[in-house]
LUMDO-37425 format. One record per residue: residue in one letter; x, y, z of N, C-alpha, C, O in turn. Coordinates in pm, whole numbers, padded with zeros to 5 digits, always signed. Each point is the difference from the previous one (the first is absolute). Layout:
# LUMDO-37425
AXYZXYZXYZXYZ ...
//
This chain:
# LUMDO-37425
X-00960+01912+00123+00019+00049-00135+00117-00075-00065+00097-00032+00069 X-00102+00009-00172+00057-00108-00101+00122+00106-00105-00036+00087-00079 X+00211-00135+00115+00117+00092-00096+00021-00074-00084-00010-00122-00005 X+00037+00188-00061+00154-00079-00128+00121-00022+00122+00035+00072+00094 X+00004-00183-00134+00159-00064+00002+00072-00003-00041-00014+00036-00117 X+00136-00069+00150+00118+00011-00089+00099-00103+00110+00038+00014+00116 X-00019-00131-00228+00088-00121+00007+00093+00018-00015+00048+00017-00112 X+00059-00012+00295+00162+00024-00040+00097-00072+00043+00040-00016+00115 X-00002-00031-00224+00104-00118+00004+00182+00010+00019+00081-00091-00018 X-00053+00243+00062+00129+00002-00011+00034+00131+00098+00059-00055+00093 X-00061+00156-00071+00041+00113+00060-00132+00034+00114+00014+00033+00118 X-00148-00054-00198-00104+00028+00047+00013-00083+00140+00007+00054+00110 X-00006-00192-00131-00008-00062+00115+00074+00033+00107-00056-00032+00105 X+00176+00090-00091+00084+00107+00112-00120+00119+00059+00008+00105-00065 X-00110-00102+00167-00051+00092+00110+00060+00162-00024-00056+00108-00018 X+00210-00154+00029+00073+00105+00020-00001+00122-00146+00034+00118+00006 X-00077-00180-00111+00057+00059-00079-00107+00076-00049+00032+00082-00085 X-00161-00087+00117-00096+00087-00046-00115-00030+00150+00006-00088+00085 X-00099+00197-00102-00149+00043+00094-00137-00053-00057-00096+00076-00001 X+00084-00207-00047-00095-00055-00064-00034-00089+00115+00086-00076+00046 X-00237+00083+00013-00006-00056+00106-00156-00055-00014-00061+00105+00020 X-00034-00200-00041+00078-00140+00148+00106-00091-00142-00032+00001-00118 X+00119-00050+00158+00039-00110-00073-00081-00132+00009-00080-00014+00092 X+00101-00101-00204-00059-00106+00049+00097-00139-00053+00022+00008-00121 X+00013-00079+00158+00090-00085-00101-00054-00059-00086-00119+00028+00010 X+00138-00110-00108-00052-00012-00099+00117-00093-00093+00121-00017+00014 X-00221-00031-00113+00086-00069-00105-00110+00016-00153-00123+00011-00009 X+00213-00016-00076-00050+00022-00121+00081-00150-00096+00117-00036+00001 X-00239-00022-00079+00026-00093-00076-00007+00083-00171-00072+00089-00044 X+00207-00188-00031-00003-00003-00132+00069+00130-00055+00003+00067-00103 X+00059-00067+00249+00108+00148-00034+00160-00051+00019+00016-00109+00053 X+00055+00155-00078+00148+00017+00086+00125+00069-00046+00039+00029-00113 X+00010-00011+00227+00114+00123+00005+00099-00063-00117+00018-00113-00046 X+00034+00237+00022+00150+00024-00047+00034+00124-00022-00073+00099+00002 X+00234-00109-00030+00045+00136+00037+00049+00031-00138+00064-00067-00081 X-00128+00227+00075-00012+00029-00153+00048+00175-00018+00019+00068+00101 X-00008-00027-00201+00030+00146+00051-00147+00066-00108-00090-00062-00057 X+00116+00187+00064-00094+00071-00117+00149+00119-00072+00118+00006+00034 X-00194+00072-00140+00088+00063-00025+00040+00169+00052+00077+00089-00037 X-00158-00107+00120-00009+00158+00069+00052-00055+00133-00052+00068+00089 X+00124-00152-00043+00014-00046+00144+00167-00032-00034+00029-00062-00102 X+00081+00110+00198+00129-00001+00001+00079-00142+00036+00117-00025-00027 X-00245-00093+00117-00023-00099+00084-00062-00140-00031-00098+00024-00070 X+00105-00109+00083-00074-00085-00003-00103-00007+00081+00042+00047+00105 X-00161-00081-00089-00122-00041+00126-00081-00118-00035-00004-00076-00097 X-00037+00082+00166-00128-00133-00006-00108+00032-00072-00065+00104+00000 X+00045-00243-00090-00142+00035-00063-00104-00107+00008+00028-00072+00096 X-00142+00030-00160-00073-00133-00051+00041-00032-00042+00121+00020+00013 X-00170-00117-00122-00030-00093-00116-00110-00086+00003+00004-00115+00044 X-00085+00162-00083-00098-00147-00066+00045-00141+00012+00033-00055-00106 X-00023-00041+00259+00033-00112+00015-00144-00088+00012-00053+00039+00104 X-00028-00139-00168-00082-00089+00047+00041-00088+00125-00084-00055+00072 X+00225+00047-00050+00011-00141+00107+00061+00097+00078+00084-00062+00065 X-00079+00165-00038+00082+00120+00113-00136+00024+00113-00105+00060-00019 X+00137-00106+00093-00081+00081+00145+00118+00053+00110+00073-00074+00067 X-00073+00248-00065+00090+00054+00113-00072+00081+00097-00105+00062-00017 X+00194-00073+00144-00079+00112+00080+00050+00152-00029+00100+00035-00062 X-00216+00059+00137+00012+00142-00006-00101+00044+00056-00093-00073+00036 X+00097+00246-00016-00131+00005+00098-00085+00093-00097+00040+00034-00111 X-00175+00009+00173-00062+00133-00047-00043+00067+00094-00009-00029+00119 X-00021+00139-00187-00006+00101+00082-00101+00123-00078+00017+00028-00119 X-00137+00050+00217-00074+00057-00130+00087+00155-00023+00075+00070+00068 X-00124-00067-00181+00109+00204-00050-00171+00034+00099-00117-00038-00002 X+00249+00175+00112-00104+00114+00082-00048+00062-00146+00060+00032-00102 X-00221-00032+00150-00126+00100-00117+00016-00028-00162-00013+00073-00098 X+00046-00215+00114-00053-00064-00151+00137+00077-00096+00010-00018-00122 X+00082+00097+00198+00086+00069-00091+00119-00025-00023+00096+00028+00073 X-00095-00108-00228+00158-00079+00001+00115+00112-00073+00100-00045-00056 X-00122+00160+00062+00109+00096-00068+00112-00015+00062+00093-00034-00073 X-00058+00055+00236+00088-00046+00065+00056-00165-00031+00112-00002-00049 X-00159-00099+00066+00055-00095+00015+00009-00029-00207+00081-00067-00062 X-00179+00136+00019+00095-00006-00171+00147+00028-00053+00078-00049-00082 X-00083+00179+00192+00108+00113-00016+00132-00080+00044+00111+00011-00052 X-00151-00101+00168+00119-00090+00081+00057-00104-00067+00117-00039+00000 X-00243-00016-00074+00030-00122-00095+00010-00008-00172-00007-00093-00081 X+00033+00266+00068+00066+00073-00093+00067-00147-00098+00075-00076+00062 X-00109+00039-00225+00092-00068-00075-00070-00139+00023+00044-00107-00043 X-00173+00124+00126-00124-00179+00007-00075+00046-00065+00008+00117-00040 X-00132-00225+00003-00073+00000-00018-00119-00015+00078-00014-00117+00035 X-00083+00200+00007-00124-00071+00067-00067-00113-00022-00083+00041-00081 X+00057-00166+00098-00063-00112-00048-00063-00022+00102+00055+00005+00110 X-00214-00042-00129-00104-00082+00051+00026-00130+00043+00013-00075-00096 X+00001+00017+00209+00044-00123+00061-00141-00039+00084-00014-00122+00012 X-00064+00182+00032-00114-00048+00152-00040-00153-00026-00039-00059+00100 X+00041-00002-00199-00058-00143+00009+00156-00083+00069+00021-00090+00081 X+00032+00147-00136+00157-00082+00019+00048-00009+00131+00085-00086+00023 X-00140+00193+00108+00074+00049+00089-00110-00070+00087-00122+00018-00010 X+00230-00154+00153-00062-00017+00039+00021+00035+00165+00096-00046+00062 X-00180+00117-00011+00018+00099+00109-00156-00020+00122-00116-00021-00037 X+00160+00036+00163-00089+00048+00126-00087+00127+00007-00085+00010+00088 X+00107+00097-00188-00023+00157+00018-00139-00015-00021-00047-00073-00087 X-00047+00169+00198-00176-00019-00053+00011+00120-00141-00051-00033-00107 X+00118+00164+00119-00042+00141-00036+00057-00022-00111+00098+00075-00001 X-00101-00146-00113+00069+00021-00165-00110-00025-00064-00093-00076+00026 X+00119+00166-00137-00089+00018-00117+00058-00104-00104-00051-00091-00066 X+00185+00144+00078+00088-00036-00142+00167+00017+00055+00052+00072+00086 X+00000-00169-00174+00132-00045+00027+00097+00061-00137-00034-00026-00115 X+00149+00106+00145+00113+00033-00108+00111-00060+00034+00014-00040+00115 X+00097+00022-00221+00118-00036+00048+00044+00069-00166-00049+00013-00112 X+00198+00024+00201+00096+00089-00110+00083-00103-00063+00013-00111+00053 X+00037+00139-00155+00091-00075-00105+00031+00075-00156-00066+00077-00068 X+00193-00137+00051+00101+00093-00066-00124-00006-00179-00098-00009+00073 X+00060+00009-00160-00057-00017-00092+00142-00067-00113+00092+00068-00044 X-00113-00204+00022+00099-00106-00057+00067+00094-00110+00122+00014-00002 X-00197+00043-00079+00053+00129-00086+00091+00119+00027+00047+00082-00079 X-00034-00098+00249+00059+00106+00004+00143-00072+00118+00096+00062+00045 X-00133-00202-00025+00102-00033+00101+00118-00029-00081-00009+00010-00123 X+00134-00051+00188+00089-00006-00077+00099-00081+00166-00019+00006+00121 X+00119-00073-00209+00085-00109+00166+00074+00062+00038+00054+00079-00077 X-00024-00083+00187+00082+00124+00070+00178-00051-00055+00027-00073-00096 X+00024+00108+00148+00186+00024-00037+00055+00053+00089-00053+00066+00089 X+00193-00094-00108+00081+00130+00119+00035+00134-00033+00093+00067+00043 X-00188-00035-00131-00014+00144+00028-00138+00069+00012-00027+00119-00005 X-00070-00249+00026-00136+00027+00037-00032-00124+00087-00072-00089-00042 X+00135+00086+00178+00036-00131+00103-00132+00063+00092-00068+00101-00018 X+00063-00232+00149-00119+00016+00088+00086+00068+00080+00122-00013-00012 X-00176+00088+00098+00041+00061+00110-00020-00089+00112-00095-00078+00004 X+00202+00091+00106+00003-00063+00128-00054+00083+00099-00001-00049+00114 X-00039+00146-00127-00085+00148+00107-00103-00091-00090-00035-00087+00080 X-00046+00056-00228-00127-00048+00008-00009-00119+00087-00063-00009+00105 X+00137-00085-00165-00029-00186+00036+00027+00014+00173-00001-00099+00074 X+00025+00237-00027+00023-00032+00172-00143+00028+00035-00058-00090+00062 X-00019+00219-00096-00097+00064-00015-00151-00120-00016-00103-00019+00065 X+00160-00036-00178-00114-00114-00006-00005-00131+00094-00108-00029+00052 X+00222-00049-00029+00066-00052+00081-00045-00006+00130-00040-00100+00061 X+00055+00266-00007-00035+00031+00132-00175-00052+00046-00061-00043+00098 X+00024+00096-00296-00155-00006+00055-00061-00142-00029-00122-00008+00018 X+00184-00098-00058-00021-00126-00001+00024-00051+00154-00086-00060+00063 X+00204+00090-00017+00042-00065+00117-00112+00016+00107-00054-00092+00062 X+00028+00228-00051-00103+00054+00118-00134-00037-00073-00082-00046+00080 X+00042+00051-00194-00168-00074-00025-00011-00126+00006-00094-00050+00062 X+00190-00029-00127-00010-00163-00016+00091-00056+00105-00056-00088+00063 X+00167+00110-00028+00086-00038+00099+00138-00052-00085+00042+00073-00089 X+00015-00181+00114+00152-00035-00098-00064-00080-00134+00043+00011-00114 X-00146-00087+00152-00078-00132-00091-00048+00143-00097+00046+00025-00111 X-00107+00024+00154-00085+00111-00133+00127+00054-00061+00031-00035-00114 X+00068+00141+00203+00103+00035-00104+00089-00099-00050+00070+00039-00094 X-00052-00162+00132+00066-00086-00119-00085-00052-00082+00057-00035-00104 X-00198+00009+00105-00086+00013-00134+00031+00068-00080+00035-00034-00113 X-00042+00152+00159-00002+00160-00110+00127-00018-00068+00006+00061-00107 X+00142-00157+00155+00087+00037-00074-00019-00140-00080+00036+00011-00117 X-00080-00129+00148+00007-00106-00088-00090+00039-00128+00033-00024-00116 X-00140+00082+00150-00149+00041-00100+00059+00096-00095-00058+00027-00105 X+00167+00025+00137+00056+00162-00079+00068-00006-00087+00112-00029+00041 X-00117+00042-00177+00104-00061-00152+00062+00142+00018-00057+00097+00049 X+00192-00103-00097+00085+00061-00047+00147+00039+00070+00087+00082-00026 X-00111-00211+00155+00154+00030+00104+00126+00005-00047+00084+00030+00084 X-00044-00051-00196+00102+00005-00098+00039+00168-00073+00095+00047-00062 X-00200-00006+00101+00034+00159-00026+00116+00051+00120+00013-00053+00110 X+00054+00151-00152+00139+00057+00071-00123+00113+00114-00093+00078-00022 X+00163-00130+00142-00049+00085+00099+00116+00104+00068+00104-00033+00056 X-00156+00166-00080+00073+00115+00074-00004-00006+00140-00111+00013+00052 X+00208-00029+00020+00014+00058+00127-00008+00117+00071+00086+00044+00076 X-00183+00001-00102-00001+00145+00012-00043+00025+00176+00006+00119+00031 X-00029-00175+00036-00015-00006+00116+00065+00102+00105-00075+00049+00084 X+00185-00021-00084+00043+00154+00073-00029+00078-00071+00086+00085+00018 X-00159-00045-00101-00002+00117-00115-00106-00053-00054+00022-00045-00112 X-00180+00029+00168-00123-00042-00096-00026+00118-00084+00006+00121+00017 X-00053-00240-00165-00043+00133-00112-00118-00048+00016-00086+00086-00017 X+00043-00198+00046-00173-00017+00029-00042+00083+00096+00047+00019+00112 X-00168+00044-00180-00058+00151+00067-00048-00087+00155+00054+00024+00108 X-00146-00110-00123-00021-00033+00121+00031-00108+00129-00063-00068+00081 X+00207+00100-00122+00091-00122+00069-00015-00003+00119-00035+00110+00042 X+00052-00242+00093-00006-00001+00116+00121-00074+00030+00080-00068-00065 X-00096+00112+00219+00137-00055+00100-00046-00136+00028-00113-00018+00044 X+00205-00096-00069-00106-00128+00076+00125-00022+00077+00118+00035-00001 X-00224-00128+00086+00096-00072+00136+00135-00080-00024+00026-00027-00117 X+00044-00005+00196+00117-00123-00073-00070-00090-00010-00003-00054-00110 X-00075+00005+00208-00084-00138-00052-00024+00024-00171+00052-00068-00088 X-00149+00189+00066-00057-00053-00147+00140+00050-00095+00012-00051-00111 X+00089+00151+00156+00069-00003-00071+00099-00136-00075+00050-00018-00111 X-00057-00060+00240+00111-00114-00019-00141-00141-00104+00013-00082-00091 X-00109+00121+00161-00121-00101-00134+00047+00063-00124+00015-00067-00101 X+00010+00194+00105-00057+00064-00147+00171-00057-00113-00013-00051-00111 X+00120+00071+00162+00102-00014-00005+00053-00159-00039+00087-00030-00082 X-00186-00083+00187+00033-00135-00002-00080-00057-00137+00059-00080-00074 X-00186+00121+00046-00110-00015-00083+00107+00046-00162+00028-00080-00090 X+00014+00232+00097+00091+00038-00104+00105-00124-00066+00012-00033-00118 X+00043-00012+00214+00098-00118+00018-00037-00110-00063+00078-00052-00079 X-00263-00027+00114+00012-00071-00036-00053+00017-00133+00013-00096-00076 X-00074+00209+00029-00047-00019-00103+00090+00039-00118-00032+00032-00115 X+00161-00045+00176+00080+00032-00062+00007+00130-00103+00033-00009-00118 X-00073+00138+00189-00023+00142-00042+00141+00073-00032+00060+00038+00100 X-00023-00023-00177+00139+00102-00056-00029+00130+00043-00078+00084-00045 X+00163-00084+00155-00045+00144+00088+00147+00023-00021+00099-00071+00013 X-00127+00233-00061+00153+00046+00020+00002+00140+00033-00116+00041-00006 X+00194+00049+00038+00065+00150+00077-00115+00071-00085-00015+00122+00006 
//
């Protein structure tokens, strides 16, 4: 039997952070990240953009019983958009392919008082490292516009709801990667 999908390019791809199961890796052309806020969000996060020369990885995964209220509810401040021609993937069981993004009308550039979180970029980070290995998560950060935004350290004290513990290994990637991309991380 044949699901809807849903193409996730940033938090999704972390195992840990949600029960959406089988994963599959994946890449989607004529998209790409940047980090954007909305106006109901305290944070900066990851979004699309409409790129023609952008091909990034990410995985899918189908919503359990065709029912995206949950994973709407999660991705609270996107938009649902139709992607399945774009997404190119191994999975037999898809009907149809979604991927979330901020609606350009409603995004706005983050600041330091609407900065990325370091409980997110560890969170996503984590789930690059363990799907793609170091080569995939330093894709994800070369492929990713907006490293010039002020990043919170919020790391002993996550305000990202679904923050994880990572290893020193990925802590010290996540940290060296910050470095080079020259990320304004502060207290």
């Amino acid at each position: 039997m044949k699901h809807p999908h849903f193409f996730g390019y940033g938090s999704l791809v972390n195992r840990n952070t949600h029960s959406f199961t089988p994963i599959h890796a994946s890449q989607i052309a004529g998209w790409r990240r940047i980090w954007q806020r909305a106006p109901n969000r305290p944070a900066a996060f990851l979004s699309v953009i409409v790129d023609s020369d952008s091909v990034i990885d990410g995985v899918i995964a189908p919503v359990p019983n065709d029912d995206w209220v949950a994973l709407d509810a999660r991705e609270f401040s996107y938009a649902r958009l139709a992607v399945t021609d774009a997404v190119r993937h191994a999975a037999i069981d898809v009907r149809d392919i979604s991927i979330y993004a901020i609606p350009p009308s409603d995004a706005a550039p983050p600041d330091k008082d609407h900065p990325i979180l370091l409980s997110y970029v560890d969170a996503v980070l984590q789930g690059y490292l363990r799907e793609f290995g170091e080569a995939g998560a330093e894709r994800f950060c070369t492929t990713t516009e907006g490293w010039d935004t002020p990043v919170r350290n919020d790391r002993a004290d996550p305000i990202y709801p679904r923050a994880q513990r990572l290893t020193e290994t990925e802590q010290t990637f996540v940290d060296d990667m910050l470095l080079t991309l020259r990320a304004k991380v502060f207290a």
